[in-house]
C-alpha positions in Angstrom: -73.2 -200.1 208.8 -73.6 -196.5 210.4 -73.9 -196.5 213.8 -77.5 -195.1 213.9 -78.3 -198.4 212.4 -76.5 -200.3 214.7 -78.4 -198.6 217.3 -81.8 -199.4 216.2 -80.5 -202.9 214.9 -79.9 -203.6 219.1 -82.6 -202.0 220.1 -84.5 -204.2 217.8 -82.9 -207.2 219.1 -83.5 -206.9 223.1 -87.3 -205.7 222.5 -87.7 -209.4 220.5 -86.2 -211.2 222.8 -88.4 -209.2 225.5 -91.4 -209.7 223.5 -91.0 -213.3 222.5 -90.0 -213.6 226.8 -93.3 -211.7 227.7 -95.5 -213.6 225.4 -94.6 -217.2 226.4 -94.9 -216.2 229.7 -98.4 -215.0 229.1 -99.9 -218.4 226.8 -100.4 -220.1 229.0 -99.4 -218.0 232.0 -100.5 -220.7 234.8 -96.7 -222.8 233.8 -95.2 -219.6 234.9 -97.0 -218.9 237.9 -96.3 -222.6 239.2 -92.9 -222.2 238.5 -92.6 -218.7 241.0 -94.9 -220.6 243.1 -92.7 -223.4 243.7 -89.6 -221.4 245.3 -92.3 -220.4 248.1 -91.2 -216.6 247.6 -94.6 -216.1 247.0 -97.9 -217.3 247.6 -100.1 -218.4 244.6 -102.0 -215.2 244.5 -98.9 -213.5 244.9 -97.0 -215.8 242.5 -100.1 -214.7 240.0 -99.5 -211.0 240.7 -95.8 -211.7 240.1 -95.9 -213.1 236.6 -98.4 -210.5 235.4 -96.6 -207.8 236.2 -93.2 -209.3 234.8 -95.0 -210.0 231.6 -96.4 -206.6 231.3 -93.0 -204.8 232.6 -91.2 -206.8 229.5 -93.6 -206.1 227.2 -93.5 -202.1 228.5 -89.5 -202.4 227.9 -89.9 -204.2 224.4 -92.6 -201.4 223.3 -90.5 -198.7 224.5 -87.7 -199.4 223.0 -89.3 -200.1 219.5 -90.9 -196.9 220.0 -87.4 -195.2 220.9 -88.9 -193.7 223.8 -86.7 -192.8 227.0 -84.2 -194.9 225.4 -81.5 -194.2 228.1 -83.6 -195.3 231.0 -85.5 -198.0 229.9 -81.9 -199.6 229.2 -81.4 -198.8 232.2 -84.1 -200.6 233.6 -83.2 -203.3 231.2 -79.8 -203.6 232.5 -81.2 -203.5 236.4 -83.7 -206.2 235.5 -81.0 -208.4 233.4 -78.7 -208.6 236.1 -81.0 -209.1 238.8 -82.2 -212.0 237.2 -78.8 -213.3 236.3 -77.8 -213.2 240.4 -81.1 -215.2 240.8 -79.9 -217.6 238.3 -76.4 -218.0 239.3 -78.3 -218.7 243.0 -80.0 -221.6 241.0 -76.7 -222.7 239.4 -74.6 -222.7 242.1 -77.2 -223.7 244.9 -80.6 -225.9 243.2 -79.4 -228.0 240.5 -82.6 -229.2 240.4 -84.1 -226.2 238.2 -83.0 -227.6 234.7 -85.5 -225.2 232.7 -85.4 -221.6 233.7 -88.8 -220.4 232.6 -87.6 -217.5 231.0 -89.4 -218.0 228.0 -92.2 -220.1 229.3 -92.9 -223.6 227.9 -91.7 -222.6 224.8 -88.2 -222.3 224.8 -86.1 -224.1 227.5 -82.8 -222.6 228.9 -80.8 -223.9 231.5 -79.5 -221.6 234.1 -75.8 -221.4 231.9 -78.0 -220.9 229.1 -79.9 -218.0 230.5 -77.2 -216.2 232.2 -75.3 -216.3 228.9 -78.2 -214.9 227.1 -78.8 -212.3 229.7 -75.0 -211.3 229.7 -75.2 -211.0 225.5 -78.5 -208.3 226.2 -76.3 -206.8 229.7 -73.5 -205.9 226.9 -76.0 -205.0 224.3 -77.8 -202.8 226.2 -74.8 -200.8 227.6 -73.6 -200.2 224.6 
């Protein structure tokens, strides 16, 4: 396996995951907006604004990187976004056990915290290297 291929096989890998993350957020998108809605960071219009703009900023990563456009900064961003959601969900771990489902992919795939933080550590590494 040369390591152009590697490259592109990653890069593959962390814009699915993105995609697949953006589009269960998006059918049905209310799920999503309840669940930001409920931590009271956010009103429900803001909680709205919130999960649109998430879905559309994943879906902007996953596009990019298919497209192998500004490769080095959207991973980058990736990393930035990654581990600010992984503080967030070792906030949950540590402080709310009663978040059992992270709504990182929706309804349609249910991680715990662990789960999620593992996950987001696997596309950290992946997208440093």
């Amino acid at each position: 396996m040369t390591r152009k291929f590697l490259h592109y096989l990653l890069l593959l890998i962390i814009s699915v995951v993105f995609i697949f993350s953006a589009y269960s957020k998006l059918y049905p998108a209310e799920p999503s907006e309840l669940f930001v809605f409920s931590h009271g960071i956010f009103g429900w219009f803001g909680s709205t604004i919130f999960v649109r703009l998430l879905i559309g900023v994943e879906f902007t990563i996953a596009l990019l990187l298919l497209l192998n456009v500004y490769t080095k900064r959207v991973l980058q961003v990736t990393v930035l976004l990654l581990s600010t959601f992984t503080i967030y969900l070792l906030y949950v771990y540590f402080f709310d056990k009663s978040i059992h489902d992270c709504n990182c992919f929706g309804g349609k795939l249910p991680f715990t915290p662990v789960q999620s933080i593992l996950k987001n550590s696997f596309l950290i590494i992946i997208s440093i290297y």
